[in-house]
C-alpha positions as CSV (number, residue, x, y, z in Angstrom):
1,X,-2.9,-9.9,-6.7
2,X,-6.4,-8.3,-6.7
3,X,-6.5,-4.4,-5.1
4,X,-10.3,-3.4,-3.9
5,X,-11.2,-0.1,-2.0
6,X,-14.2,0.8,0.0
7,X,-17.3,1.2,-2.4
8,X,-17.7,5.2,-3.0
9,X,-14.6,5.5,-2.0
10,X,-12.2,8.4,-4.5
11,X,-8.5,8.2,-3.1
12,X,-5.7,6.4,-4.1
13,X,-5.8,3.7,-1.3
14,X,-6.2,0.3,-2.0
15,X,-5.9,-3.5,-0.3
16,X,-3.9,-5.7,-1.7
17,X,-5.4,-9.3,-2.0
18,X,-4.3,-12.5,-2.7
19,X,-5.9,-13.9,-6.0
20,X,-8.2,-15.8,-4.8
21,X,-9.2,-13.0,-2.1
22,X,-8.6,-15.5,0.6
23,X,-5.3,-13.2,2.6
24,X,-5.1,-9.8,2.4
25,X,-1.7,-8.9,1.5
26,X,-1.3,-5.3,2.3
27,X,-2.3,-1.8,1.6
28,X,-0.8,0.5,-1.2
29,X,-1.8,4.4,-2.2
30,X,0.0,7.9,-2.4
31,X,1.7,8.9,0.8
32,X,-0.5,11.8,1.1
33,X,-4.0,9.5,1.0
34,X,-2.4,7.4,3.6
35,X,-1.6,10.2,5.8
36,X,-4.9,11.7,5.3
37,X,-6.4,8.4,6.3
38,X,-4.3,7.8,9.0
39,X,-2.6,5.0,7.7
40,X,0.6,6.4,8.2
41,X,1.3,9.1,11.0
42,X,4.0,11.4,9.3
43,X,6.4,10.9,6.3
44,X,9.2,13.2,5.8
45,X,11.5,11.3,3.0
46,X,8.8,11.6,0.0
47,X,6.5,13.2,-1.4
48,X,2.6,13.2,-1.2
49,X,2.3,12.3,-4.3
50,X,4.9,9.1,-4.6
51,X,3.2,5.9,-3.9
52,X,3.6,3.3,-0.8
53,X,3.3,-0.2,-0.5
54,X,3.1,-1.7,3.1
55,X,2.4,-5.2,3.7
56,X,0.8,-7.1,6.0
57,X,3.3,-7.1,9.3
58,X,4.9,-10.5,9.6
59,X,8.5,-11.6,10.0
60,X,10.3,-10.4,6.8
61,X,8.3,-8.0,5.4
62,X,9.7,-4.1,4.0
63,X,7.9,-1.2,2.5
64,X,8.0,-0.6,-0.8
65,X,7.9,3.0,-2.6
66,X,7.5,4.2,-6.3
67,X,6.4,6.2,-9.1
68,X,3.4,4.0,-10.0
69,X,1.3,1.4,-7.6
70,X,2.9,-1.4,-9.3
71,X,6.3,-0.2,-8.8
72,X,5.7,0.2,-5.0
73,X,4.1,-3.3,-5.2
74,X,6.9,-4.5,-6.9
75,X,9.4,-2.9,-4.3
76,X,7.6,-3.7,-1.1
77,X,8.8,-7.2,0.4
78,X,5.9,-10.1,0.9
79,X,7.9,-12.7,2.6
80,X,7.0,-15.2,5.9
């Protein structure tokens, strides 16, 4: 997985990519960049500062949540 962000761009929000950049996968950052941002609309279970994984919607996909980006990568749920 490759992450990329917006050139200039400071926050914690990332894509998620496939290797070879040809899918994107999803979206990870803290809770509180992705509410900022929009991403997400309100979040009452964690803290600002935890981070969140969310995939690309498809059939059997789950959000993921952790200390670190790569444990909410590693939590989150890429499946077709």
């Amino acid at each position: 997985m490759k992450y990329t962000t917006k050139k200039g761009y400071t926050g914690t929000i990332r894509k998620i990519w496939t290797d070879d950049k040809s899918k994107v996968l999803g979206v990870v950052g803290e809770i509180g960049d992705l509410l900022k941002e929009g991403i997400l609309e309100s979040c009452t279970q964690y803290s600002h500062d935890t981070w969140m994984c969310i995939p690309v919607a498809d059939f059997d996909t789950a959000a993921g949540f952790g200390a670190t980006r790569d444990e909410a990568v590693r939590n989150a749920i890429f499946r077709k």
